[in-house]
C-alpha positions as CSV (number, residue, x, y, z in Angstrom):
1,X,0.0,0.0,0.0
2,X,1.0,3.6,-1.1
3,X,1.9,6.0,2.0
4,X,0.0,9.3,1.9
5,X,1.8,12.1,0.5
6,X,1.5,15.3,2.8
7,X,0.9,18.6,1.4
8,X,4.4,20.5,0.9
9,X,4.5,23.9,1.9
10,X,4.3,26.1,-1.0
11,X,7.7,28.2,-1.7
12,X,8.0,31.7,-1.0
13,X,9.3,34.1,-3.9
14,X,12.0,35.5,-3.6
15,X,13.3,38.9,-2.3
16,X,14.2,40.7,-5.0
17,X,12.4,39.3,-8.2
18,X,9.2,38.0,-6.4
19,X,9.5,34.8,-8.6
20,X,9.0,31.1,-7.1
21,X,11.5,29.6,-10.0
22,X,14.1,32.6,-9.0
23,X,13.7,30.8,-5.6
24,X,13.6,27.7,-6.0
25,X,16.6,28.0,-8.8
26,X,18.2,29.1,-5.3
27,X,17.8,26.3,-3.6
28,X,19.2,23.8,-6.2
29,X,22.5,26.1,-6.3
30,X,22.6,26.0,-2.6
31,X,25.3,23.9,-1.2
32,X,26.0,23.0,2.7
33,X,23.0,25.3,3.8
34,X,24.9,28.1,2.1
35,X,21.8,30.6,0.9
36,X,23.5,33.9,1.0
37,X,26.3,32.4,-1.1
38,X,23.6,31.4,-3.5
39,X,21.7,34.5,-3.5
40,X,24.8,36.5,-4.7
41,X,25.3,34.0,-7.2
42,X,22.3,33.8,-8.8
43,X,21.5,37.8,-8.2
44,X,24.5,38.4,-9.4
45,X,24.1,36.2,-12.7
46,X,20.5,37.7,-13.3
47,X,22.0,41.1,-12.7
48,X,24.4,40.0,-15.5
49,X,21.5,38.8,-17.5
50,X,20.0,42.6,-17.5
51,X,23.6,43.8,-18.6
52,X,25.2,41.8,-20.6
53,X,22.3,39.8,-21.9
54,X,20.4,42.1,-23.4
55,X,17.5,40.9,-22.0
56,X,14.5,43.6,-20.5
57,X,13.6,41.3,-17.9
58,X,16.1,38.8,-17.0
59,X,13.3,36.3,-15.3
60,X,12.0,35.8,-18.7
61,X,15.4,35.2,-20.0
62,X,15.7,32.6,-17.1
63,X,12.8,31.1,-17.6
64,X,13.0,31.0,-21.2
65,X,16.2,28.8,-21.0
66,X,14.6,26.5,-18.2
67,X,12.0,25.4,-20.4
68,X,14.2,25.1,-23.3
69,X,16.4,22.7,-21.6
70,X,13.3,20.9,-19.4
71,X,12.5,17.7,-20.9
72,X,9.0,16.1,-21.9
73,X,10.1,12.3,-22.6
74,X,12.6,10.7,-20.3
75,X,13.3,6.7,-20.4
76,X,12.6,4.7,-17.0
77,X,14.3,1.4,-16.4
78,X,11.5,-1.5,-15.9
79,X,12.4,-5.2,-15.8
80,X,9.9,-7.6,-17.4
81,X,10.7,-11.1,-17.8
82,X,13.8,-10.9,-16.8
83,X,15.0,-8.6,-18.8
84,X,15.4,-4.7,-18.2
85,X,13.5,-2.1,-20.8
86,X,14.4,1.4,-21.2
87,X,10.5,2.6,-21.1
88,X,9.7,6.2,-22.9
89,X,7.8,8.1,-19.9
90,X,6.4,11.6,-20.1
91,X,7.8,13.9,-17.3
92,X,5.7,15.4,-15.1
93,X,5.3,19.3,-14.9
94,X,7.3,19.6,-11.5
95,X,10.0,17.2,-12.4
96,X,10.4,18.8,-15.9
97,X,11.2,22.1,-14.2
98,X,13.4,20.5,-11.9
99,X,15.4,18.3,-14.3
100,X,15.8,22.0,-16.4
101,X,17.3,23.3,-13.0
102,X,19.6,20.6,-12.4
103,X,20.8,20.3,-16.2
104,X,21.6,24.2,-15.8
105,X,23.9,24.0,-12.5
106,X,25.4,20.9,-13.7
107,X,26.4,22.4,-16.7
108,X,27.5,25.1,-15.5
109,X,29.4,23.2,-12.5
110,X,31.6,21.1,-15.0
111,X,33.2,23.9,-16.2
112,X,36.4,25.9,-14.9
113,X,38.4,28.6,-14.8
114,X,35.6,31.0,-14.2
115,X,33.1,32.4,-10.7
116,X,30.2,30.0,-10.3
117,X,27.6,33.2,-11.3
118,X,29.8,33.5,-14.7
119,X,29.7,30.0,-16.1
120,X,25.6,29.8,-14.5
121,X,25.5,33.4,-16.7
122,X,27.1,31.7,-20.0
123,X,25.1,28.7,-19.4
124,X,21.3,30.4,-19.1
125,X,22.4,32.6,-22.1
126,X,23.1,28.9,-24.2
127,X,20.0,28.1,-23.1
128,X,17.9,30.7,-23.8
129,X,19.0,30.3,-27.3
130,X,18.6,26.6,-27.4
131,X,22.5,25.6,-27.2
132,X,24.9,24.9,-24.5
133,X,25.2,21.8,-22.6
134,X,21.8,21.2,-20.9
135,X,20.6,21.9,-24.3
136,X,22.4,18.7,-25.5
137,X,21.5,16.8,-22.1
138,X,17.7,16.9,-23.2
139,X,18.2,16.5,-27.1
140,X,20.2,13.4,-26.0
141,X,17.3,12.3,-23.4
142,X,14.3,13.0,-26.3
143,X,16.7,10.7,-29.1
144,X,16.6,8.0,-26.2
145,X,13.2,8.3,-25.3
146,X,12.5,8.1,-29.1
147,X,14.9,5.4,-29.7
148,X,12.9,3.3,-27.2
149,X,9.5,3.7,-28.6
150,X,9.0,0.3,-29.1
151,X,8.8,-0.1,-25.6
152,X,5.9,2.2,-24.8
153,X,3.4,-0.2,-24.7
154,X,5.4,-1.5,-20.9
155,X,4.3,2.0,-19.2
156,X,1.0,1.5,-17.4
């Protein structure tokens, strides 16, 4: 039997943009309970946004690239008979955002040489104009998902 799922506690916006994916974007940069590190990184790549970016609102920038990179299909292992299928599943609505999130960071994590609020700047700016890392992270998850079609009829 499933256990009962308790309501979460809906996220506050944040200070300065009054956005809930500015906020949450936060918390997935956050590291060792570190927010004020990860507010001045993430300000301080959204300020870049406004400057460098050419962008008029840098949240719609943000998001922009976010749901560029999200995914819609993702492949889930399932083993039937014995032997393991790579099952094409859609993603659901919260895990699409947060997959986008995690893509970004990654991404922007792997590289060097640069501040953590450069290469996250570099990176959102890729994505925004559907290139860049993440970009490629979800192309690559779609061509799997697609490559696996076969195997749709084992989701239920």
């Amino acid at each position: 039997m499933r256990r009962k799922i308790k309501a979460k506690k809906p996220l506050e916006p944040d200070l300065e943009y009054d956005s809930v994916k500015v906020a949450k974007f936060i918390n997935y940069v956050m590291g060792e309970g570190k927010k004020n590190a990860a507010r001045k990184i993430v300000y301080g790549m959204l300020h870049d946004l406004k400057e460098k970016g050419n962008a008029g609102d840098p949240v719609k920038l943000f998001e922009q690239a976010i749901e560029n990179v999200s995914p819609i299909m993702e492949v889930r292992s399932r083993r039937i008979g014995g032997a393991n299928y790579q099952v094409p599943r859609e993603v659901r609505p919260e895990r699409r955002m947060m997959l986008g999130m995690r893509w970004i960071i990654e991404a922007a994590s792997a590289k060097s040489g640069k501040p953590m609020k450069e290469r996250l700047f570099e990176e959102v700016l890729l994505a925004s104009k559907k290139d860049g890392e993440a970009y490629k992270k979800r192309e690559n998850t779609h061509k799997m998902a697609d490559a696996n079609r076969a195997f749709a009829h084992f989701s239920w």
